[in-house]
C-alpha positions in Angstrom: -4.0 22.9 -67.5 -6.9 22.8 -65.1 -5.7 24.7 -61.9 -7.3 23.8 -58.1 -8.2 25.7 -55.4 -5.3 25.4 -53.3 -7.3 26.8 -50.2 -9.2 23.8 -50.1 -5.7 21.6 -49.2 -4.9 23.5 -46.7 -8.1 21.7 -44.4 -7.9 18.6 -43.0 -8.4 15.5 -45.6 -10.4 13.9 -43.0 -13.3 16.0 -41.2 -12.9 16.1 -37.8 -15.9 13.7 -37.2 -15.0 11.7 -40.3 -12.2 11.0 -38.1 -14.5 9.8 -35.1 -16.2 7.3 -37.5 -12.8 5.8 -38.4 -11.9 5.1 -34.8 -15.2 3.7 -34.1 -15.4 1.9 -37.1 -12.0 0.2 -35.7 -13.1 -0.4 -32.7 -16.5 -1.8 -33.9 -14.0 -4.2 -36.4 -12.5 -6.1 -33.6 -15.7 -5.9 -31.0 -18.4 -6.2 -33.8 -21.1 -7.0 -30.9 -20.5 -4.5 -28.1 -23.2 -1.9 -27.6 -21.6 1.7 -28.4 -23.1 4.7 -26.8 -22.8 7.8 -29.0 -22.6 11.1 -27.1 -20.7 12.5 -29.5 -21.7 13.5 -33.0 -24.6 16.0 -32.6 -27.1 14.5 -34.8 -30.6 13.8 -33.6 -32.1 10.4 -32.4 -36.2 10.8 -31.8 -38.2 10.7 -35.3 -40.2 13.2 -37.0 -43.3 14.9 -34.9 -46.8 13.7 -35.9 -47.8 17.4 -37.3 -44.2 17.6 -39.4 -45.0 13.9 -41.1 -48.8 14.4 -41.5 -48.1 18.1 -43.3 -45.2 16.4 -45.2 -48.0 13.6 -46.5 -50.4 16.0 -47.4 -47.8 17.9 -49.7 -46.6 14.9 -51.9 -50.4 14.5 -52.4 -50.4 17.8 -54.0 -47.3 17.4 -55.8 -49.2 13.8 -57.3 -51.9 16.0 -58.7 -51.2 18.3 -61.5 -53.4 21.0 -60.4 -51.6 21.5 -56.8 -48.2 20.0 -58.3 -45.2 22.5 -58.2 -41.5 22.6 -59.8 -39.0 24.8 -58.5 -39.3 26.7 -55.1 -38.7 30.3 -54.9 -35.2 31.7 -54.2 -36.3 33.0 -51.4 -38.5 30.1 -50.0 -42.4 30.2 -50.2 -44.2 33.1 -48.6 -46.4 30.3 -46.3 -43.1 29.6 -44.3 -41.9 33.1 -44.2 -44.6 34.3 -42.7 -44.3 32.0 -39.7 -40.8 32.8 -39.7 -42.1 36.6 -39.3 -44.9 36.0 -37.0 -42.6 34.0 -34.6 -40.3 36.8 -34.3 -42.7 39.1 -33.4 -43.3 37.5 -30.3 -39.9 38.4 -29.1 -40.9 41.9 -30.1 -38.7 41.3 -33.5 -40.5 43.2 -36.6 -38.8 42.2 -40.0 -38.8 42.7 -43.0 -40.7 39.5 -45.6 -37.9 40.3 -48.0 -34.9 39.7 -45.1 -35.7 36.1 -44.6 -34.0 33.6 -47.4 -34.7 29.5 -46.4 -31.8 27.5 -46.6 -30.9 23.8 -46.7 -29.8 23.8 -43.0 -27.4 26.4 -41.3 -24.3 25.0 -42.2 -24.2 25.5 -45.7 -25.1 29.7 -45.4 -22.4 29.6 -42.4 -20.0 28.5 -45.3 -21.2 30.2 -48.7 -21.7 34.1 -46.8 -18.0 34.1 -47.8 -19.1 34.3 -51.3 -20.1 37.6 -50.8 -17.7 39.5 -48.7 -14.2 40.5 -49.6 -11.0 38.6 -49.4 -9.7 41.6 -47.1 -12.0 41.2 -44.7 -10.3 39.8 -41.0 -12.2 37.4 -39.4 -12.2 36.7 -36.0 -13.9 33.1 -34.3 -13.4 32.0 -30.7 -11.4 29.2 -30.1 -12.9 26.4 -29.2 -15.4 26.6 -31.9 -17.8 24.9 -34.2 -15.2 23.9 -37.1 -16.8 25.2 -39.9 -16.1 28.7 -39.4 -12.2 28.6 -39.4 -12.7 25.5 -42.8 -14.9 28.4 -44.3 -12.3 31.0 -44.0 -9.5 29.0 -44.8 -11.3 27.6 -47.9 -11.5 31.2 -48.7 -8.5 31.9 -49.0 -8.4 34.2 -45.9 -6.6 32.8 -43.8 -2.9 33.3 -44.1 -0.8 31.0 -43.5 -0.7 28.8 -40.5 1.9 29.4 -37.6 4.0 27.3 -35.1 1.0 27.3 -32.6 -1.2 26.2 -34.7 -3.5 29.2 -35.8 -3.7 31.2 -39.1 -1.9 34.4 -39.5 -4.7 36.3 -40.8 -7.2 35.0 -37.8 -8.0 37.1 -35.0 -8.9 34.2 -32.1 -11.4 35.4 -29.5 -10.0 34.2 -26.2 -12.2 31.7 -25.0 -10.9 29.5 -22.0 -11.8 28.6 -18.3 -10.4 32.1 -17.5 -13.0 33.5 -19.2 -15.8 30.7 -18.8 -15.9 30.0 -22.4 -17.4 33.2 -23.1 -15.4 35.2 -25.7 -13.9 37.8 -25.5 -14.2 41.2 -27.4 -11.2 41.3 -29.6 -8.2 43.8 -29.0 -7.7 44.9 -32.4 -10.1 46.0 -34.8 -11.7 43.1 -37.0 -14.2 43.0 -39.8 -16.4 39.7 -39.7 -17.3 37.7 -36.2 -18.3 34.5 -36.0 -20.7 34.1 -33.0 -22.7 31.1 -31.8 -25.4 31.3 -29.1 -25.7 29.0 -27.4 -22.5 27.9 -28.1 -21.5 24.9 -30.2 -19.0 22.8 -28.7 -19.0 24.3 -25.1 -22.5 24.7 -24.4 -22.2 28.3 -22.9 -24.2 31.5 -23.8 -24.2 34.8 -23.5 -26.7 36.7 -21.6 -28.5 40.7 -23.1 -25.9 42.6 -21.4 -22.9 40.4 -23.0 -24.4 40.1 -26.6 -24.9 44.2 -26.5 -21.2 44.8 -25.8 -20.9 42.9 -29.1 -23.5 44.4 -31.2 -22.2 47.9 -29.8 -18.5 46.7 -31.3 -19.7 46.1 -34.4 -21.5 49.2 -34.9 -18.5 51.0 -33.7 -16.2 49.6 -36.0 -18.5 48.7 -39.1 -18.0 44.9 -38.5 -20.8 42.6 -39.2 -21.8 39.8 -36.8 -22.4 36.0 -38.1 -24.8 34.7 -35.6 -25.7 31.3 -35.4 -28.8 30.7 -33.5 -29.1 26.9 -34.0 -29.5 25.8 -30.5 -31.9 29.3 -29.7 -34.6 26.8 -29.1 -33.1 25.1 -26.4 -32.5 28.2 -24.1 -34.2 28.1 -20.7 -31.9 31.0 -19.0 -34.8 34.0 -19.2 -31.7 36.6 -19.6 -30.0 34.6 -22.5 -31.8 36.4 -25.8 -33.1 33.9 -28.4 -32.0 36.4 -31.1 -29.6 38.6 -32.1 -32.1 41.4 -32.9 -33.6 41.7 -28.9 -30.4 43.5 -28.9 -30.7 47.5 -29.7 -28.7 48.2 -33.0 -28.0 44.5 -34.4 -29.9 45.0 -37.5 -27.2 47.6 -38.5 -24.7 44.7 -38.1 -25.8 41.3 -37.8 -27.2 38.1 -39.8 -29.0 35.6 -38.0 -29.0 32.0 -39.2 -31.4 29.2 -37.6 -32.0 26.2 -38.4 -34.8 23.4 -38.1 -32.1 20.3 -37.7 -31.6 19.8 -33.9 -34.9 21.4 -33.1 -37.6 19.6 -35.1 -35.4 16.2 -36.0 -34.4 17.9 -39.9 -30.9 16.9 -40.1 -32.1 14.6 -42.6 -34.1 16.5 -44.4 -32.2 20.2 -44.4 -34.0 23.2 -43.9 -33.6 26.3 -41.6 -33.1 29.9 -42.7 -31.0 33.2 -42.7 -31.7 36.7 -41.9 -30.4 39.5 -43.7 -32.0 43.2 -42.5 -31.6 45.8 -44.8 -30.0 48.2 -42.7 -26.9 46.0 -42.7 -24.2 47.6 -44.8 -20.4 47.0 -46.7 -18.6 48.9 -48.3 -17.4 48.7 -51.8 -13.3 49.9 -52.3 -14.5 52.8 -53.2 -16.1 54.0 -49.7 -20.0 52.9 -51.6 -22.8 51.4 -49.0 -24.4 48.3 -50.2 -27.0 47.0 -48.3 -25.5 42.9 -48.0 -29.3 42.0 -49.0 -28.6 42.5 -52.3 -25.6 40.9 -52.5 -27.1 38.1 -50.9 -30.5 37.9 -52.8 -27.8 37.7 -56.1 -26.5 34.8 -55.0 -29.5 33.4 -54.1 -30.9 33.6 -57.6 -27.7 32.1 -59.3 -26.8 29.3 -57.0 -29.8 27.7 -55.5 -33.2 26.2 -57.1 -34.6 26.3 -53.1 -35.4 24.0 -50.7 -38.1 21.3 -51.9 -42.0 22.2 -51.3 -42.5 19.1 -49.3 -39.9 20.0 -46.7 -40.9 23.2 -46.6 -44.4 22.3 -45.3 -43.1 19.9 -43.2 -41.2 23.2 -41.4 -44.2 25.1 -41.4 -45.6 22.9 -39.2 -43.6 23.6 -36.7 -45.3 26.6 -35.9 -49.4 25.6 -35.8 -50.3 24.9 -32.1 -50.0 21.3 -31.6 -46.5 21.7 -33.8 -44.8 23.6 -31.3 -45.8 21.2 -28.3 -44.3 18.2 -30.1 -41.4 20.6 -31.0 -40.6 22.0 -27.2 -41.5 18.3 -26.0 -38.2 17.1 -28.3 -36.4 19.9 -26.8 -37.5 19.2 -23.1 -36.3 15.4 -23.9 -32.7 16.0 -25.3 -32.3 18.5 -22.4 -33.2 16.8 -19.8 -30.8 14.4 -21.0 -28.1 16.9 -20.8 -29.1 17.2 -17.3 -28.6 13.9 -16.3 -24.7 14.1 -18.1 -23.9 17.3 -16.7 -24.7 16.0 -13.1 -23.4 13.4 -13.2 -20.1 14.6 -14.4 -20.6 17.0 -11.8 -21.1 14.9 -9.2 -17.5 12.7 -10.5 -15.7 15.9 -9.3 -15.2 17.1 -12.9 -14.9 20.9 -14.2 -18.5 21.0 -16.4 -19.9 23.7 -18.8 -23.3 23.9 -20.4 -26.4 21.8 -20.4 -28.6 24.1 -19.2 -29.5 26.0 -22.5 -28.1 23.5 -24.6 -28.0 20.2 -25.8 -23.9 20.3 -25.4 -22.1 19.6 -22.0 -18.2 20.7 -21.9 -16.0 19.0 -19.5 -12.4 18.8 -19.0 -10.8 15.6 -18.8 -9.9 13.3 -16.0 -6.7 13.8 -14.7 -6.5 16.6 -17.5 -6.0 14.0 -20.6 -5.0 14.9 -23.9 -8.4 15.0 -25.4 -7.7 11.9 -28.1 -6.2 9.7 -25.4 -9.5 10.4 -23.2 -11.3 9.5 -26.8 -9.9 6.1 -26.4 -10.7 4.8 -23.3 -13.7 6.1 -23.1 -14.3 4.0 -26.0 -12.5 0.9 -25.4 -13.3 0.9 -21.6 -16.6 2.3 -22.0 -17.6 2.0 -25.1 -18.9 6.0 -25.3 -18.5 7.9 -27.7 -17.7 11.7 -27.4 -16.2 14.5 -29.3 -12.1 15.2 -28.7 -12.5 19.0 -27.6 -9.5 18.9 -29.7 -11.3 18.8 -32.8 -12.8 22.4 -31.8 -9.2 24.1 -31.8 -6.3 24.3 -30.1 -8.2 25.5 -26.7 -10.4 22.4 -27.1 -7.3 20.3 -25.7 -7.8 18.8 -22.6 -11.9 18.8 -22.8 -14.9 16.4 -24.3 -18.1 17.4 -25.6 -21.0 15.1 -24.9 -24.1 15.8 -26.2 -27.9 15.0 -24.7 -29.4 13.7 -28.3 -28.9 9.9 -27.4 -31.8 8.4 -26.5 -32.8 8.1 -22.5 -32.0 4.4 -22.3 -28.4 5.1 -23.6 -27.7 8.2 -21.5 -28.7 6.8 -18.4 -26.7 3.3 -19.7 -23.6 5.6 -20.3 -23.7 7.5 -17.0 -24.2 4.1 -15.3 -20.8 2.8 -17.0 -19.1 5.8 -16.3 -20.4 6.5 -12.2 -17.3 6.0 -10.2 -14.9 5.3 -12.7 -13.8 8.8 -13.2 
């Protein structure tokens, strides 16, 4: 008798934005010719940049020709994109290693598979609101305990994360083993500057944790004291992995790519007291569970980083920002309590009339016909705020804002 993973039932059935689609899709049944806005969802709307496509092109030219033509990619990803990787970070003054870098199919699937490799002891602790992933991944696990009357998993530590605190989390009280941390922070849009990412890296290395830290939005920031990576911070090779990603930043949420960072000064420890540098943990999976990320895409990301790449790439960002900036003032300017924007794509807002989350959902929908994301949907801290996002096109964010002005 073939037995399941019983973890897995313990998540919703429906993703939280599978959910979205589904009231949408209802919606779109009974007004099947009404123009629908989408702010919520945070998926990408401007194309491919010319250097991306043209570099892509040239690469199925050399997989056509048997000379240039190549099968499987590396574990590890091909040393032309590494090296970009590399030289990028050495212009924040970041020196790594070649061998720390692994390319993956986009951020979220290394978010959820670094669980592979860490004990089923381990406490985990994630801020609440937060990108749902984390909490499915250690659920899925089998870490997380069992759930209790509020809502939360026994064996969770939640970082409190409210308007008390202004979204920023908070260090935890107890001791914990693995963090989740996302900066700049996916739903709420905040960050956290040097001085408040070094109180982190200086918890970890006093208590042997290790930090998860999702850089996905890095490209966006525009605050000059908000760090675009973990390791401008003194120590955080001892206890952090860094995961980017090329989705949001370059228009690759169809095609998948980003990468992870794993220093080798970044310890666990086996039951037995043993060091074990997580590389090599890491670099094992690798090797068992992944042929790579295809040649063709992984040109296409190494354009990115020639000269004329990274003008098309900071003129994408530029655009999807400044349409955050026309949301978050204009929220602002409807009297509402607003977060983020500036360094992200993500604006945070609480509610009119402080809503439950889904019945704000609705009428923004059916009155509007905008679509945004339930705060909800982020955790139990969520209630009572919507995310919009700035990666609709200009037309439809200025259309939105125009629907919405004076209606809130």
């Amino acid at each position: 008798m073939a037995l399941a993973n019983e973890n897995y039932l313990k998540t919703p059935e429906i993703y939280c934005f599978d959910e979205i689609e589904k009231r949408v899709n209802a919606y779109k049944v009974l007004h099947p010719n009404t123009k629908i806005i989408r702010l919520g969802v945070g998926d990408v709307t401007r194309c491919l940049t010319n250097e991306v496509v043209q570099a892509m092109h040239a690469a199925v030219e050399e997989m056509s020709q048997q000379a240039t033509f190549r099968g499987y990619s590396p574990p590890q990803g091909y040393d032309f994109l590494i090296e970009k990787i590399l030289k990028d970070y050495r212009k924040l003054g970041v020196h790594l290693n070649r061998e720390s870098v692994f390319i993956n199919d986009g951020a979220k699937s290394d978010i959820g598979n670094i669980g592979h490799i860490l004990g089923r002891d381990n406490i985990i602790a994630i801020a609440d609101p937060i990108y749902p992933v984390y909490e499915n991944a250690t659920i899925m696990s089998g870490r997380a305990g069992v759930m209790n009357v509020d809502q939360k998993w026994s064996n969770v530590v939640y970082l409190k994360c409210s308007e008390e605190t202004a979204f920023i989390p908070e260090l935890p009280a107890e001791k914990v083993d693995i963090i989740y941390l996302c900066n700049p922070n996916n739903p709420t849009g905040t960050t956290l500057n040097k001085t408040e990412l070094k109180r982190w890296v200086d918890y970890a290395v006093a208590h042997d944790s290790i930090i998860i830290y999702d850089g996905a939005y890095q490209a966006f920031i525009t605050e000059p004291d908000v760090p675009r990576s973990i390791y401008e911070i003194k120590g955080a090779k001892k206890v952090a992995i860094e995961i980017r990603s090329y989705s949001k930043t370059a228009g690759f949420t169809g095609l998948r790519c980003g990468f992870s960072v794993f220093p080798p000064e970044l310890m666990v420890y086996s039951k037995m007291g043993e060091k074990i540098p997580l590389i090599k943990l890491w670099s094992r999976r690798k090797a068992n569970y992944t042929n790579g990320v295809s040649y063709i895409v992984q040109r296409g990301a190494e354009a990115i980083y020639s000269y004329k790449g990274k003008e098309e790439i900071q003129e994408l960002v530029e655009y999807y920002l400044a349409n955050a900036s026309i949301i978050r003032n204009e929220l602002k300017s409807a009297g509402l309590q607003v977060y983020g924007g500036i360094s992200s794509p993500y604006i945070w807002f609480r509610t009119p009339d402080n809503q439950p989350s889904w019945k704000f959902f609705q009428q923004l929908l059916y009155e509007f016909q905008i679509v945004g994301t339930p705060g909800i949907v982020f955790g139990q801290s969520g209630e009572g705020f919507m995310r919009f996002t700035g990666f609709s096109s200009r037309e439809g964010t200025l259309l939105a804002m125009d629907r919405l002005r004076g209606n809130l």
